[in-house]
N, C-alpha and C positions, 0 to 999 in steps of 0.2 A: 504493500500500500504506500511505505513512504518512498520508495521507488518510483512507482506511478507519479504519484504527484514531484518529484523533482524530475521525471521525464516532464511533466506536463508544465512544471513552469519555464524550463528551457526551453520548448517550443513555443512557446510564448513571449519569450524576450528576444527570439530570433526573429517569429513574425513583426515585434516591435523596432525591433534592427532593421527592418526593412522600410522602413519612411524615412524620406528623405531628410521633415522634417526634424526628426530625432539626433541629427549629429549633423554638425556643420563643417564644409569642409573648403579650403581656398586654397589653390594652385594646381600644380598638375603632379600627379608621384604614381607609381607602380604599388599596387594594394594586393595583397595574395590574404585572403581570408578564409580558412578551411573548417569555419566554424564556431569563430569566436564571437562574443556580443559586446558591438558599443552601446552604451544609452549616455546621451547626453555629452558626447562629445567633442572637441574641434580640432582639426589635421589642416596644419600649414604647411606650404611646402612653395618656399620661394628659394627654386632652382630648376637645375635637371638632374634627372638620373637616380632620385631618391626612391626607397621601398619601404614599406611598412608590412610586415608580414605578423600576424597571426595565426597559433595554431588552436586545434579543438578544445573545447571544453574552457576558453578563458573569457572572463566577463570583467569589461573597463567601464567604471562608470563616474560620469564627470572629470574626465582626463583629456589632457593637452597631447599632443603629438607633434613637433613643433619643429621642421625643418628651415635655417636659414645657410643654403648652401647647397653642394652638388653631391652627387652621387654618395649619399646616407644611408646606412638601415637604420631600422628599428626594427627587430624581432625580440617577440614575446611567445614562450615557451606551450606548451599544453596545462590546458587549466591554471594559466596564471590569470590571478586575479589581482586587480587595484581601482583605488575610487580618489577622486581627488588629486591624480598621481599628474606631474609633469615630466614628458621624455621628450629633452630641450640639446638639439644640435644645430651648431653654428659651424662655420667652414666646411669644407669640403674633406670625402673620404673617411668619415669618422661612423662607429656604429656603438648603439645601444641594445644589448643582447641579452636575454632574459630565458633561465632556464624552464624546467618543466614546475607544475606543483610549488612556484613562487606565489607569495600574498603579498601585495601592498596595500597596506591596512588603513592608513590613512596620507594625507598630504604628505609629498613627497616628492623632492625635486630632483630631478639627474639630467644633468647639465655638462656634454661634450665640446671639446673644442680641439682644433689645429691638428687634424688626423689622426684623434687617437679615439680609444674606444673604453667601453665601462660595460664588463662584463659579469652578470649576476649565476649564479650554480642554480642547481635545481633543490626543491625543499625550501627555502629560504623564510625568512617571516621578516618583515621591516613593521615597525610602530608606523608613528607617525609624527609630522615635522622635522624630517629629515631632508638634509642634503649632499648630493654628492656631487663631485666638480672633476674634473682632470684636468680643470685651466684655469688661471686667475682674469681670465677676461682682456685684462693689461699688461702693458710691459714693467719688469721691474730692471732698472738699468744698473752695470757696473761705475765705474768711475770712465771708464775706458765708451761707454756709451752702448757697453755691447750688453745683450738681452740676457738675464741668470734666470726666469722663471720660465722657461717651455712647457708647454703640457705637458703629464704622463696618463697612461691608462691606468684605472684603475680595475681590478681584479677581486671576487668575494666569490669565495669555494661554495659548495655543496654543504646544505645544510646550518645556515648563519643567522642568526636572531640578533637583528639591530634593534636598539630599544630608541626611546623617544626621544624626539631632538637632537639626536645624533648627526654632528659633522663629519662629511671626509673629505680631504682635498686632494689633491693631484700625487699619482705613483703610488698608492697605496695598494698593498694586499692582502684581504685576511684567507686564510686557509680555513678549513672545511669544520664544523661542528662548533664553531667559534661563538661565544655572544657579545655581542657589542655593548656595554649599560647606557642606561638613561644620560643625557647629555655628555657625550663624550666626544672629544673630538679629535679624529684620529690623523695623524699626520705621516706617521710612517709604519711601514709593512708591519704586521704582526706575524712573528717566524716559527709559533708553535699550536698546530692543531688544538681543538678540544679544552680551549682556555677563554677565562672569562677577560674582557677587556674593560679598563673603566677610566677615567681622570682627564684633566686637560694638561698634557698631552696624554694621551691615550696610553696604559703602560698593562699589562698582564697584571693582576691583582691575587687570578685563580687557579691552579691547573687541574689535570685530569676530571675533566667536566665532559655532561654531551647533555640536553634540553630534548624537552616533548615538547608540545605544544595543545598535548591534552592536559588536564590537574587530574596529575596519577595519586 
């Protein structure tokens, strides 16, 4: 019976996926959609050569999709879900990559730039009021005039529970089973699995940990 009826309400939010009215979209991009549902949407895409690709079973609700530049992805994984969520690229050649069985649970910002990318594992869980960067937007200059802040990508393994208000900025990686705490904000890689993270800067506090995401 409760089967039925989550068949019957996915059929339901795909027929609602299908008005035009329902998600607003402005430019021209490559869309490969194998099943997923927007409601309430908006897809910019000022450039060429961009893709948004979705796969089964993911429902985005109230989220941006935001290309300013050329040849972008955005792929979201199977049954990823987010609400409120922004996936924000600028310049060209950069992608936003999101595995299977990811939640973005509330407001949440991931923000690419200068050819790099911000790659999410499968499993995942984010809070909300998060953001993540790979680029400071600006230049920060030497004495010499020459540029010290480049992008980097940033990278979050399989299986990673970011908590609220959580910062990350450019080059960062956390490995797999990892939780990130409430307002942290992480600056640089975290080099050991299965550890909790917490402080500003961001520093291992716990080890040999792993998280549900049921209350066992």
């Amino acid at each position: 019976m409760i089967q039925a009826v989550k068949d019957l309400a996915f059929k339901m939010y795909k027929f609602i996926n299908c008005f035009p009215f329902n998600n607003k979209r402005k430019g021209k991009l490559h869309i490969e959609n194998d099943g997923a549902v927007l409601l309430r949407c908006k897809i910019i895409s000022i450039g060429t050569g961009n893709s948004l690709i979705m796969h089964a079973g993911g429902v985005f609700r109230n989220c941006e999709f935001v290309f300013y530049g050329s040849n972008n992805t955005i792929e979201l994984g199977k049954n990823c879900n987010a609400r409120d969520a922004s996936f924000y690229i600028e310049d060209d050649n950069n992608a936003i990559i999101t595995g299977d069985n990811t939640r973005y649970a509330g407001k949440i910002h991931i923000a690419v730039t200068e050819s790099t990318k911000c790659v999410v594992g499968n499993k995942c869980l984010f809070s909300s009021e998060i953001v993540i960067r790979t680029g400071d937007s600006h230049s920060l200059l030497n004495d010499m005039g020459e540029r010290i802040n480049l992008a980097e990508d940033v990278t979050i393994g399989n299986h990673v529970w970011v908590g609220h208000r959580v910062l990350m900025t450019k080059g960062v990686c956390i490995p797999e089973n990892c939780v990130v705490g409430t307002g942290a904000v992480v600056t640089k890689s975290i080099k050991k699995s299965g550890t909790v993270v917490a402080g500003i800067p961001a520093k291992i506090v716990k080890e040999g940990i792993n998280w549900d995401n049921r209350k066992l």
